[in-house]
C-alpha positions in Angstrom: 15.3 21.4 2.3 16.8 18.0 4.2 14.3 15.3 4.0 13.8 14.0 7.3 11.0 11.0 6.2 10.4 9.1 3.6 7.1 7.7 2.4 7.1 5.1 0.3 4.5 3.3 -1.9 4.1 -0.3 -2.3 3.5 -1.8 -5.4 6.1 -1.3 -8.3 8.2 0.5 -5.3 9.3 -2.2 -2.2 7.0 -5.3 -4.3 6.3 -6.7 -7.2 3.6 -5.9 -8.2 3.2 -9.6 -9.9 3.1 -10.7 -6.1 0.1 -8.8 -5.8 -1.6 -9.9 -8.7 -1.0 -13.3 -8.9 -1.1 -14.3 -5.8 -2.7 -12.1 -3.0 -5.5 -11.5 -5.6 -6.8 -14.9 -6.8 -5.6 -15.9 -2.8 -8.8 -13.6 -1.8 -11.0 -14.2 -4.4 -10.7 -18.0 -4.2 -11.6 -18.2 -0.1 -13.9 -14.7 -0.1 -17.1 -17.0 -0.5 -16.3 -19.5 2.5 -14.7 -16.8 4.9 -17.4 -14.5 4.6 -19.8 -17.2 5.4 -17.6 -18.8 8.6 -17.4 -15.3 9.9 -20.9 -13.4 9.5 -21.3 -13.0 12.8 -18.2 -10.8 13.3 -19.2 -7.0 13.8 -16.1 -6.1 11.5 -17.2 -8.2 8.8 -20.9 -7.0 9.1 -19.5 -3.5 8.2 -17.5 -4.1 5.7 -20.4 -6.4 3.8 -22.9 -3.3 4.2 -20.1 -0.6 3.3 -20.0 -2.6 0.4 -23.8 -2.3 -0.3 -23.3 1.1 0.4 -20.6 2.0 -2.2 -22.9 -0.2 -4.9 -25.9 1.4 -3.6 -27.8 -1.8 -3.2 -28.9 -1.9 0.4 -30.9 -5.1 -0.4 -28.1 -7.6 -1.5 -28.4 -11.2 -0.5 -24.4 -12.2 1.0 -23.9 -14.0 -1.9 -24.7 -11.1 -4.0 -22.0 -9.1 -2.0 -19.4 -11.5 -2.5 -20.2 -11.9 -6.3 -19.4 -7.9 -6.2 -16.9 -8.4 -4.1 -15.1 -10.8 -6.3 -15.9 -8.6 -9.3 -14.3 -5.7 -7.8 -11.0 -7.9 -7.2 -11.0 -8.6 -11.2 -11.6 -5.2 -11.4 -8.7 -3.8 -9.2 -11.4 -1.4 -8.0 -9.5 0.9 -5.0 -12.6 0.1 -2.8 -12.1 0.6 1.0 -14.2 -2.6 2.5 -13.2 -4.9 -0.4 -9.2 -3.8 1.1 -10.2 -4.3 4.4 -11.4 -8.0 4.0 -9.0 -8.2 1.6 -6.4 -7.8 4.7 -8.4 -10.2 6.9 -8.4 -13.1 4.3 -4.8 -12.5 3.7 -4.0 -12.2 7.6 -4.9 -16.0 7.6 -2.7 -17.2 4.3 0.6 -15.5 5.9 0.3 -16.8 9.4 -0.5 -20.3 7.3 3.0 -19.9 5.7 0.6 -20.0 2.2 3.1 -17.4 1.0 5.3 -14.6 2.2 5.1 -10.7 0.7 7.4 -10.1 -1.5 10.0 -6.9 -1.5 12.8 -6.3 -3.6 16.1 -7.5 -2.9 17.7 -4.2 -1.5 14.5 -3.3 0.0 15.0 -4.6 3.4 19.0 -3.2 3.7 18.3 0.6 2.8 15.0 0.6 5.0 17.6 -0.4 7.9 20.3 2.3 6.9 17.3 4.8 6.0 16.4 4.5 9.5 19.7 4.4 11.4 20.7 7.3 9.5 17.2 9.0 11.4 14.9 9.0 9.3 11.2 8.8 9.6 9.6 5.7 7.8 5.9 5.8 6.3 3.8 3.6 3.7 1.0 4.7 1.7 -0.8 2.5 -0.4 -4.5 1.7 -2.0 -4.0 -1.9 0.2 -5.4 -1.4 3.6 -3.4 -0.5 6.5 -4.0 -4.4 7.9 -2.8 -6.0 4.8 0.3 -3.6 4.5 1.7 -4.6 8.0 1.0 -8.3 7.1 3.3 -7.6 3.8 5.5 -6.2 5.9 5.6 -8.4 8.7 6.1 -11.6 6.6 8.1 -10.7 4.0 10.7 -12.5 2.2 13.5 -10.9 4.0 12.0 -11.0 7.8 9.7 -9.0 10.0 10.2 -5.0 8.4 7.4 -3.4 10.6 10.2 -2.5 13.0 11.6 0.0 10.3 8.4 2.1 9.8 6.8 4.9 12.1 3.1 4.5 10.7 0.9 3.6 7.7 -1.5 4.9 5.2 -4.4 3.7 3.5 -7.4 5.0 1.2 -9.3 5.9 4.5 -6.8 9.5 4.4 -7.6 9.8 0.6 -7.3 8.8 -3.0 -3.7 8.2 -3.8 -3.9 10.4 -6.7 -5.4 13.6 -4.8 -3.5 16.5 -3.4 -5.6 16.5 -0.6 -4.3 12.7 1.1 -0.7 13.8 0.9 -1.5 17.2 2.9 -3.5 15.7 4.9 -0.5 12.7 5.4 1.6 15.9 6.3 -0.3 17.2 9.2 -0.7 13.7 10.8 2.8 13.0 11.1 3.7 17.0 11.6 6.1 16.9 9.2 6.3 20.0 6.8 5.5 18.5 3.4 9.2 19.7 2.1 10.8 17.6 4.2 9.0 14.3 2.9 10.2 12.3 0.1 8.0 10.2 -1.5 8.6 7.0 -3.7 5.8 5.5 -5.9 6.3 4.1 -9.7 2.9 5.6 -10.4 3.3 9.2 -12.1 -0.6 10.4 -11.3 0.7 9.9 -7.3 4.2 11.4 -7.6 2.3 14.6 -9.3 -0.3 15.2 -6.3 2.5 14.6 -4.1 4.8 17.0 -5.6 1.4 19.6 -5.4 1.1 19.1 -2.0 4.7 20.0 -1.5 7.0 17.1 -1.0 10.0 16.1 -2.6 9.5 12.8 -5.1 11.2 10.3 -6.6 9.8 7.5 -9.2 10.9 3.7 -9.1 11.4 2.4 -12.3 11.3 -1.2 -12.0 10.3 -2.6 -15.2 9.6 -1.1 -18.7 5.6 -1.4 -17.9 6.1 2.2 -15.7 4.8 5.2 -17.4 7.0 7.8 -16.8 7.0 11.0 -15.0 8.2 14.2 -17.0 8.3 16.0 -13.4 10.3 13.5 -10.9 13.3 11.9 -10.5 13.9 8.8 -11.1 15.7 5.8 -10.0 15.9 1.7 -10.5 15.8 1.0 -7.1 16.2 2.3 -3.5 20.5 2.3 -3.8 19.5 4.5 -6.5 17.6 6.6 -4.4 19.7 6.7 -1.6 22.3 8.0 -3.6 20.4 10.6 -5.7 18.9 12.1 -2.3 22.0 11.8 -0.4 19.8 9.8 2.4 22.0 7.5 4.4 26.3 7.5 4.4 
Protein backbone atom coordinates (compact mmCIF):
# COMPACT_ATOMS: atom_id res chain seq x y z
CA UNK A 1 0.00 0.00 0.00
CA UNK A 2 1.43 3.76 -0.85
CA UNK A 3 2.55 5.37 2.34
CA UNK A 4 1.00 8.55 2.52
CA UNK A 5 2.78 9.77 6.15
CA UNK A 6 5.57 9.20 7.75
CA UNK A 7 6.26 9.12 11.47
CA UNK A 8 9.44 9.44 12.63
CA UNK A 9 11.19 8.98 15.99
CA UNK A 10 13.73 11.18 17.43
CA UNK A 11 16.68 9.96 19.00
CA UNK A 12 19.12 7.74 16.98
CA UNK A 13 16.59 8.75 13.91
CA UNK A 14 16.60 12.88 13.02
CA UNK A 15 19.32 13.39 16.41
CA UNK A 16 22.01 12.28 18.05
CA UNK A 17 21.22 10.82 20.56
CA UNK A 18 24.72 12.22 22.24
CA UNK A 19 22.87 15.68 21.90
CA UNK A 20 20.34 14.37 24.21
CA UNK A 21 22.57 12.98 26.63
CA UNK A 22 25.07 15.24 26.99
CA UNK A 23 23.60 18.13 26.78
CA UNK A 24 19.83 18.50 27.17
CA UNK A 25 20.22 16.09 30.13
CA UNK A 26 22.87 17.54 32.53
CA UNK A 27 21.23 21.11 30.90
CA UNK A 28 17.97 20.02 33.14
CA UNK A 29 19.35 18.47 35.80
CA UNK A 30 21.83 21.30 36.61
CA UNK A 31 18.95 24.27 36.70
CA UNK A 32 15.88 21.69 37.89
CA UNK A 33 16.60 22.87 41.60
CA UNK A 34 16.48 26.82 41.00
CA UNK A 35 13.63 26.67 38.26
CA UNK A 36 11.39 24.74 40.23
CA UNK A 37 11.89 26.98 43.15
CA UNK A 38 11.48 30.55 40.88
CA UNK A 39 8.36 29.06 39.46
CA UNK A 40 6.23 27.24 42.34
CA UNK A 41 3.64 29.29 41.98
CA UNK A 42 2.88 28.28 38.35
CA UNK A 43 -0.36 25.97 38.13
CA UNK A 44 1.67 23.85 35.41
CA UNK A 45 4.52 23.31 37.53
CA UNK A 46 2.21 22.45 40.68
CA UNK A 47 1.01 19.43 38.53
CA UNK A 48 3.77 18.21 37.35
CA UNK A 49 5.60 18.30 40.98
CA UNK A 50 2.44 16.27 42.39
CA UNK A 51 2.24 13.88 39.22
CA UNK A 52 5.53 13.19 40.27
CA UNK A 53 4.51 12.31 43.85
CA UNK A 54 1.98 10.46 42.35
CA UNK A 55 3.99 8.13 40.06
CA UNK A 56 6.54 7.63 43.30
CA UNK A 57 3.61 7.27 45.46
CA UNK A 58 4.88 9.67 48.11
CA UNK A 59 2.17 12.20 48.46
CA UNK A 60 4.12 13.76 51.35
CA UNK A 61 7.49 14.92 49.58
CA UNK A 62 9.08 18.16 50.70
CA UNK A 63 10.03 20.17 46.93
CA UNK A 64 13.36 19.35 47.55
CA UNK A 65 12.61 15.72 47.83
CA UNK A 66 10.77 15.93 44.33
CA UNK A 67 13.58 17.42 42.70
CA UNK A 68 16.09 14.94 44.30
CA UNK A 69 13.71 12.23 42.38
CA UNK A 70 13.47 14.29 39.75
CA UNK A 71 17.05 14.49 39.19
CA UNK A 72 17.41 10.74 39.84
CA UNK A 73 15.01 9.91 37.29
CA UNK A 74 17.15 12.09 34.67
CA UNK A 75 20.27 9.76 35.61
CA UNK A 76 17.99 7.13 35.25
CA UNK A 77 16.52 7.88 31.76
CA UNK A 78 13.24 6.97 33.41
CA UNK A 79 10.32 7.61 30.42
CA UNK A 80 8.31 9.54 33.16
CA UNK A 81 5.56 11.90 31.79
CA UNK A 82 6.03 15.13 34.39
CA UNK A 83 9.84 14.69 34.59
CA UNK A 84 9.44 15.24 30.27
CA UNK A 85 7.19 17.85 30.74
CA UNK A 86 9.51 20.16 32.92
CA UNK A 87 12.01 18.67 31.19
CA UNK A 88 10.53 20.80 28.02
CA UNK A 89 9.98 23.93 30.20
CA UNK A 90 13.59 24.07 31.45
CA UNK A 91 14.80 23.44 28.03
CA UNK A 92 12.27 26.00 26.47
CA UNK A 93 14.53 28.65 28.36
CA UNK A 94 18.26 27.28 27.25
CA UNK A 95 17.13 27.39 23.32
CA UNK A 96 15.52 30.77 23.35
CA UNK A 97 18.99 31.74 25.40
CA UNK A 98 20.92 30.49 22.30
CA UNK A 99 22.56 27.97 25.28
CA UNK A 100 22.52 25.39 22.44
CA UNK A 101 20.51 24.43 19.35
CA UNK A 102 18.90 20.63 18.74
CA UNK A 103 20.76 18.72 16.83
CA UNK A 104 19.50 16.75 13.48
CA UNK A 105 21.47 14.97 11.13
CA UNK A 106 22.82 16.47 8.22
CA UNK A 107 20.23 15.25 5.54
CA UNK A 108 17.57 15.57 8.02
CA UNK A 109 16.35 18.88 7.21
CA UNK A 110 16.52 18.43 2.99
CA UNK A 111 14.35 15.03 2.80
CA UNK A 112 11.79 16.45 5.52
CA UNK A 113 11.34 19.30 2.81
CA UNK A 114 11.12 16.84 -0.28
CA UNK A 115 9.10 14.33 1.98
CA UNK A 116 6.64 16.99 2.26
CA UNK A 117 6.47 18.56 -1.20
CA UNK A 118 6.20 15.30 -2.57
CA UNK A 119 2.67 15.22 -0.03
CA UNK A 120 3.36 13.57 2.46
CA UNK A 121 2.00 13.73 5.95
CA UNK A 122 4.73 14.48 8.64
CA UNK A 123 4.52 13.13 12.37
CA UNK A 124 7.03 12.73 15.52
CA UNK A 125 6.68 10.31 18.21
CA UNK A 126 9.04 10.30 20.89
CA UNK A 127 9.35 9.47 24.87
CA UNK A 128 10.48 13.56 24.97
CA UNK A 129 7.30 15.57 25.58
CA UNK A 130 5.47 17.17 22.91
CA UNK A 131 6.93 20.80 24.21
CA UNK A 132 10.42 19.80 24.16
CA UNK A 133 10.13 18.09 20.64
CA UNK A 134 8.87 21.36 18.90
CA UNK A 135 11.59 23.27 20.77
CA UNK A 136 14.16 20.62 19.04
CA UNK A 137 12.59 21.19 16.13
CA UNK A 138 12.14 24.71 16.18
CA UNK A 139 15.82 25.51 16.96
CA UNK A 140 17.68 23.17 15.30
CA UNK A 141 20.90 23.33 13.72
CA UNK A 142 19.58 23.69 10.25
CA UNK A 143 16.55 26.31 10.99
CA UNK A 144 13.00 26.33 12.21
CA UNK A 145 11.64 22.47 10.92
CA UNK A 146 8.14 22.72 12.67
CA UNK A 147 6.85 23.96 9.35
CA UNK A 148 7.53 20.35 7.84
CA UNK A 149 5.42 18.41 10.44
CA UNK A 150 1.45 18.02 10.75
CA UNK A 151 1.48 17.06 14.54
CA UNK A 152 3.38 15.39 17.46
CA UNK A 153 3.41 12.55 19.88
CA UNK A 154 4.39 11.95 23.24
CA UNK A 155 4.08 9.21 26.15
CA UNK A 156 0.63 10.87 27.07
CA UNK A 157 -0.81 8.46 23.74
CA UNK A 158 1.28 5.52 25.13
CA UNK A 159 4.42 3.63 25.78
CA UNK A 160 6.58 3.68 22.68
CA UNK A 161 7.00 0.08 22.80
CA UNK A 162 3.18 -0.88 22.99
CA UNK A 163 0.91 -1.80 20.19
CA UNK A 164 -1.70 0.10 21.60
CA UNK A 165 0.13 3.99 21.15
CA UNK A 166 0.69 3.33 17.45
CA UNK A 167 -3.18 2.30 16.87
CA UNK A 168 -4.16 4.67 18.78
CA UNK A 169 -1.61 7.30 16.72
CA UNK A 170 -3.61 5.82 13.65
CA UNK A 171 -7.02 6.82 14.55
CA UNK A 172 -5.95 10.47 15.60
CA UNK A 173 -4.48 11.33 12.49
CA UNK A 174 -7.17 8.94 10.38
CA UNK A 175 -4.75 7.47 8.64
CA UNK A 176 -5.07 3.62 8.00
CA UNK A 177 -2.08 2.15 9.79
CA UNK A 178 -0.79 0.65 6.25
CA UNK A 179 -0.30 3.72 4.95
CA UNK A 180 2.18 4.96 7.75
CA UNK A 181 5.80 4.46 7.77
CA UNK A 182 7.54 4.60 10.71
CA UNK A 183 11.29 5.35 11.37
CA UNK A 184 12.92 4.65 14.92
CA UNK A 185 16.54 2.89 15.57
CA UNK A 186 14.90 1.13 18.49
CA UNK A 187 13.83 -2.50 17.43
CA UNK A 188 11.25 -3.01 20.64
CA UNK A 189 9.32 0.29 18.73
CA UNK A 190 9.59 -0.78 15.14
CA UNK A 191 7.96 -4.34 16.34
CA UNK A 192 4.77 -2.84 18.02
CA UNK A 193 4.57 -0.58 15.14
CA UNK A 194 4.80 -3.23 12.62
CA UNK A 195 1.78 -5.08 15.07
CA UNK A 196 -0.27 -2.32 14.88
CA UNK A 197 -0.01 -2.46 11.07
CA UNK A 198 2.37 0.11 9.64
CA UNK A 199 5.00 -0.16 7.37
CA UNK A 200 8.74 0.33 9.26
CA UNK A 201 11.98 1.09 8.63
CA UNK A 202 15.09 1.17 11.15
CA UNK A 203 17.91 3.89 11.16
CA UNK A 204 21.03 2.59 11.71
CA UNK A 205 23.21 5.32 12.74
CA UNK A 206 25.98 3.98 14.61
CA UNK A 207 27.13 0.34 15.53
CA UNK A 208 25.51 0.86 19.26
CA UNK A 209 21.82 0.02 17.34
CA UNK A 210 20.59 -3.40 18.12
CA UNK A 211 19.15 -4.68 15.15
CA UNK A 212 15.78 -5.58 13.99
CA UNK A 213 15.45 -9.18 12.32
CA UNK A 214 11.85 -7.92 11.08
CA UNK A 215 12.41 -4.22 9.44
CA UNK A 216 14.22 -2.67 6.91
CA UNK A 217 16.93 -0.88 7.37
CA UNK A 218 18.76 2.12 6.26
CA UNK A 219 21.83 4.63 7.34
CA UNK A 220 19.96 7.49 6.94
CA UNK A 221 16.84 9.23 5.55
CA UNK A 222 18.44 9.29 1.51
CA UNK A 223 18.48 5.74 2.36
CA UNK A 224 15.05 5.62 3.15
CA UNK A 225 13.72 7.72 0.68
CA UNK A 226 15.09 5.60 -1.74
CA UNK A 227 14.13 2.11 -0.28
CA UNK A 228 10.42 3.36 0.09
CA UNK A 229 10.38 5.15 -3.12
CA UNK A 230 8.99 8.39 -1.04
CA UNK A 231 9.95 11.58 -2.89
CA UNK A 232 11.37 11.81 -6.93
Amino acid sequence: MTITTILTDIEGTTSSISFVKEVLFPYARQHLPDFVQQHLDDAEVQQHLAATRELAQQRDWTVEQVVQALQQWIDEDRKATPLKALQGLLWAAGYQQGDYTGHVYPEVAPMLARWQQAGKQLFVFSSGSVPAQKLLFGYSDAGDLTPHFSGYFDTNIGNKREVSAYQAISQQIGVAPEQILFLSDIKEELAAAQAAGMQICQLVRDDTTVLSENSAQASDFVQVNQMFALAV
